[in-house]
N, C-alpha and C positions, 0 to 999 in steps of 0.2 A: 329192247334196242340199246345197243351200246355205240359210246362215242369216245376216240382215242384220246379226243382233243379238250374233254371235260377233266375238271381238276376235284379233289374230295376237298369237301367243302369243311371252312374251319369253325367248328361250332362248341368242341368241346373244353369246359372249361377244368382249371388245371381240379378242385375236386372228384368232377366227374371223372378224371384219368385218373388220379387215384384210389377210385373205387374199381375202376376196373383193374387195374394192379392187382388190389385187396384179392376182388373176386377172381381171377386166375390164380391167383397164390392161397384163395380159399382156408379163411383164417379157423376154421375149425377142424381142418385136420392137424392142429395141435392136439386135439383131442383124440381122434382118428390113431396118433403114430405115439399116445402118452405113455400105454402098454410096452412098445415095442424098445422106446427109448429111456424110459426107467429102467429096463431089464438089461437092457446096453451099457447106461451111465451108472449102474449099479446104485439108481435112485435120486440122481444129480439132474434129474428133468431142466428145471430154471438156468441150472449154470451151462449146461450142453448148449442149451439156446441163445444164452447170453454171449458165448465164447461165438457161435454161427453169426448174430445178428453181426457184432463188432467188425469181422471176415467181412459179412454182405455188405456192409455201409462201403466198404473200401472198393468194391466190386461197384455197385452203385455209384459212386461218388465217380469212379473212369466210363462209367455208361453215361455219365450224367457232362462229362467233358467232351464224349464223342458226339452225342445228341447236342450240346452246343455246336461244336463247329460242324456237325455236317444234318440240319434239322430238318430230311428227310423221311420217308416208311423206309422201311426194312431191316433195322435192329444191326444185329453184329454183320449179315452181310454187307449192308450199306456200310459201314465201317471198314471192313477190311477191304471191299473195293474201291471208296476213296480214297482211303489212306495208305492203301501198301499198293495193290493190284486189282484189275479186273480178273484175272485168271486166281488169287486167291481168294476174291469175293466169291467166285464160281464155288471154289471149292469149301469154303465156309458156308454157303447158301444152302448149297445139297445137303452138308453136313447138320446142319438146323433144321434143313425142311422135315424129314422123317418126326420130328418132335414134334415141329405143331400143327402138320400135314395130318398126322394119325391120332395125337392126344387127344383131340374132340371124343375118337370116336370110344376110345377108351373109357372118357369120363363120361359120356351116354349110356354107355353098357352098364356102369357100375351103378349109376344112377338107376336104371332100370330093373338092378340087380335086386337095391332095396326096394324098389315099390314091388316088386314080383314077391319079397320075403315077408313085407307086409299086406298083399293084398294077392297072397298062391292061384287065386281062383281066376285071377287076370292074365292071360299071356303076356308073358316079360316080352314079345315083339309088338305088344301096344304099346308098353312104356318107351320102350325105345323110338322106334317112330312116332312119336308124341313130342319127345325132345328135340329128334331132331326138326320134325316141322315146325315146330314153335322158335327154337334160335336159329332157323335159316329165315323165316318168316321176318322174324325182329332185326336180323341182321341187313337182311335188303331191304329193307324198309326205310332204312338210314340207322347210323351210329347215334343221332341223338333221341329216336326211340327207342334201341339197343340200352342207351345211357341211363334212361328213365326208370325201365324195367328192372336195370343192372342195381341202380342207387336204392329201388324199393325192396330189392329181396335181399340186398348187403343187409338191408336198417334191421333185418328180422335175423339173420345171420350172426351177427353183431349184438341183438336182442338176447338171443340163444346164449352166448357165450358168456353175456353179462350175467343172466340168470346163474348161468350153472359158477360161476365165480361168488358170488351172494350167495347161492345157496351150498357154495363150498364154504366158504366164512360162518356163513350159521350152523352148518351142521362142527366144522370145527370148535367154535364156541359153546354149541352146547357140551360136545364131550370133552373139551379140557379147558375151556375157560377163555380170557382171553389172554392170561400170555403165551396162549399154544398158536394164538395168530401172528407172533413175531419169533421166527425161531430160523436159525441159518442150517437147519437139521435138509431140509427142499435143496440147499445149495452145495452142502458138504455130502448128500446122500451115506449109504451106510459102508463106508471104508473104502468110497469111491476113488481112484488113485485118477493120476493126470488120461492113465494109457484109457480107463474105461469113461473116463469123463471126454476125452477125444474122440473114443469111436462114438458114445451118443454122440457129440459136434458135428460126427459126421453124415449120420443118418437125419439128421434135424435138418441136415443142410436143404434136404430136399424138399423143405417146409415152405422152401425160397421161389421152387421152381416159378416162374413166371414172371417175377418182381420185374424183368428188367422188358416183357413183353409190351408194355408201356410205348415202349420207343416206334413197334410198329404204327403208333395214332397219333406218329409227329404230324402228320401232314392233313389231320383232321382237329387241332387242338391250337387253341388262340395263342398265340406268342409262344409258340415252341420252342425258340431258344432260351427263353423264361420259366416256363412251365414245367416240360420235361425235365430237364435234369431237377426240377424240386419234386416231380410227383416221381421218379423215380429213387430219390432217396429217401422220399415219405413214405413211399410204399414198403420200402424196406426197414425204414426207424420203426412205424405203426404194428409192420406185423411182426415184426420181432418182440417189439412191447408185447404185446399181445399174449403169443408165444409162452413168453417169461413170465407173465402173469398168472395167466392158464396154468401154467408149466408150475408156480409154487403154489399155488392153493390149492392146485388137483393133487401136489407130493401132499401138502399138508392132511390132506385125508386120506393119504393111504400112499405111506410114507415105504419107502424104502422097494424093495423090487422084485416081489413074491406075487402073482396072481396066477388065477386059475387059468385064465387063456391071456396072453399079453395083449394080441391083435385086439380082443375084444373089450379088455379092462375100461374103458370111457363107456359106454354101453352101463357094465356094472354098478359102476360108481355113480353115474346117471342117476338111476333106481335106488340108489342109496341114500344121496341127496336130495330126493324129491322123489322118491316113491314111482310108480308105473304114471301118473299123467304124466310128469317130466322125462321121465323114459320114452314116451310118445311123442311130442315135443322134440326132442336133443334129436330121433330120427327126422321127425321133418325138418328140421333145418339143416341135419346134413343132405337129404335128399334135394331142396331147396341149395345149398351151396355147392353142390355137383351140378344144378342148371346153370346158376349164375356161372361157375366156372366154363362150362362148356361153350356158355353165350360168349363168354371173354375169348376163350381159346380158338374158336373157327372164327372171331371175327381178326384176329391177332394173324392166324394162319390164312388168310385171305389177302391180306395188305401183306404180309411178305411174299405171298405169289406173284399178287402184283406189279410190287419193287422186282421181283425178279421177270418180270415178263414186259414193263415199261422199258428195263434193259436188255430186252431182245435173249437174255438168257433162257425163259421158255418163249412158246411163240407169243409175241405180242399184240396179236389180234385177239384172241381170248385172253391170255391172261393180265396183258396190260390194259385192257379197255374198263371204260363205267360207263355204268348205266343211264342214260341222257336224263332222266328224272328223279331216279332215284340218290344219284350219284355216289355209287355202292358196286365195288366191284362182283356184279352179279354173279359170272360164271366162275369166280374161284369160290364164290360162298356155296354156292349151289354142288358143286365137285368136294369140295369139302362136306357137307351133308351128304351125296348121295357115300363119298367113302366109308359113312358111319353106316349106312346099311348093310356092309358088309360085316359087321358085328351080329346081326341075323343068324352068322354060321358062325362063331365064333364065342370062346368064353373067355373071361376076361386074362386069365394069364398067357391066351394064344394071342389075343388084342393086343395086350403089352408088350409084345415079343417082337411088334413092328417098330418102334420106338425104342432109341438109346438109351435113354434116363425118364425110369418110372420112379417115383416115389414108393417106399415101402411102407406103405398106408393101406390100412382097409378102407379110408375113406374114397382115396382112388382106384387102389387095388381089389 
């Protein structure tokens, strides 16, 4: 049962919205894109990132100005319809929806792609429909069960990352000591110039994708003129730290921008650092930070159907209504999973192809 006239309720506190940042922005495809962006930055991993973060604070920081004065759902369309036009919000809305309309199902597939590679004997259309019933389930159930779930699989996401930093540090120290743990060699990579250090800045960027998806949970989040604009720059300070950190202690062991397969290089180094359990491990938690992303993503892409369907831009009998109990806009969460069934027929680079800006990560890709 849905009701036009019910409002989503403000429950989320500005941590909580933070982690859901984190988890659409999925802080271990640093690891996921380390391959790709070493071989770019000709080794300059840290500094690519460094050079992206400083860019996104500045991008955040004017999300974080818009989400003051207009602290409504619906992200950059709510933005350009208040502030410039209705008919350019139209046209910025469509222009966004394709990304977070489709990405869910994207990062399902992918998700399901690794449990089908570790466990062949399962049909990958289990895992997939497993994802999606479990974060449509979570999602209409309300955002601060969503929140709960989301906060408990970050702590182990975040666990993961930390390990594999420690056990980047000790395996560094064993083989050179410790002043091999302070060395600017991660940041000048090996003859790295400004032009290959730019293009990694530029493929890093997409490290970001999500940071500013936050703004879709104004209107579920306590003192959103307060909140938001800080968990929208935290999100993008934290994972940029992050990023950067990952980003030298992963050059520090394996420095410079030669591997056997780049996509796969995190994977190796994994095993290197901690041997085949740790290798077992770094898979679940990325497997593990493709749910939490996806839980972030359709519930992100839900609330801006709705902002766009409370404004009569789609119909607003479905898409701007919630649910009288749950108070959760039912039928775009539900449209948004069932779209992910359509990955059923699909492989992931045909997935991708519905959506403007994918990430060139194996972690999504």
């Amino acid at each position: 049962m849905t009701d036009n006239n019910i409002k989503l309720e403000r429950t989320l506190s500005l941590k909580a919205v933070v982690l859901f940042g984190l988890a659409y922005m999925t802080p271990l495809i640093v690891l996921g894109t380390f391959g790709v962006i070493a071989s770019t930055s000709n080794g300059a991993v840290p500094t690519a990132y460094l050079i992206t973060t400083v860019a996104m604070l500045f991008t955040a920081y004017s999300y974080g100005i818009m989400a003051r004065t207009y602290p409504v759902a619906g992200s950059a369309y709510t933005y350009a319809r208040r502030a410039i036009d209705s008919r350019v919000g139209f046209m910025v809305g469509w222009s966004v929806l394709l990304d977070y309309f489709f990405l869910p199902m994207v990062i399902w597939l992918i998700g399901a792609a690794y449990l089908n590679a570790r466990f062949p004997e399962v049909p990958s259309w289990i895992f997939l429909l497993g994802f999606i019933g479990i974060t449509t389930f979570l999602n209409i159930y309300g955002i601060k069960l969503a929140s709960k779930v989301n906060s408990l699989l970050m702590v182990f996401q975040i666990l993961v990352i930390a390990f594999f930093v420690l056990l980047s540090i000790r395996h560094v120290f064993a083989t050179g000591g410790t002043d091999s743990l302070f060395s600017l060699g991660p940041f000048l990579g090996e003859d790295a110039g400004f032009t290959a250090i730019a293009a990694g800045a530029a493929v890093a960027a997409y490290s970001f994708l999500g940071f500013d998806a936050v703004t879709t949970l104004t209107e579920e989040t306590i003192d959103p003129k307060r909140n938001i604009p800080k968990a929208i720059m935290l999100t993008a300070l934290i994972g940029g730290g992050i990023y950067v950190l990952v980003g030298y202690t992963t050059q520090l062991v394996h420095p410079g921008n030669s591997f056997v397969n780049s996509d796969s290089a995190a994977f190796e180094i994994a095993t290197t650092i901690g041997a085949d359990l740790f290798g077992a491990i770094f898979l679940a938690g990325m497997v593990l930070a493709q749910f939490t992303s996806g839980l972030a993503a359709q519930a992100s892409a839900s609330r801006l159907l709705f902002a766009m369907g409370r404004d009569a831009v789609l119909p607003p009998k479905l898409f701007g209504a919630l649910h009288s109990r749950f108070h959760t806009p039912v039928f775009n969460i539900v449209l948004t999973g069932a779209i992910g069934i359509i990955a059923l027929f699909l492989d992931v680079l045909s997935a991708a192809s519905f959506i403007t800006s994918v990430p060139l990560s194996p972690l999504r890709w």
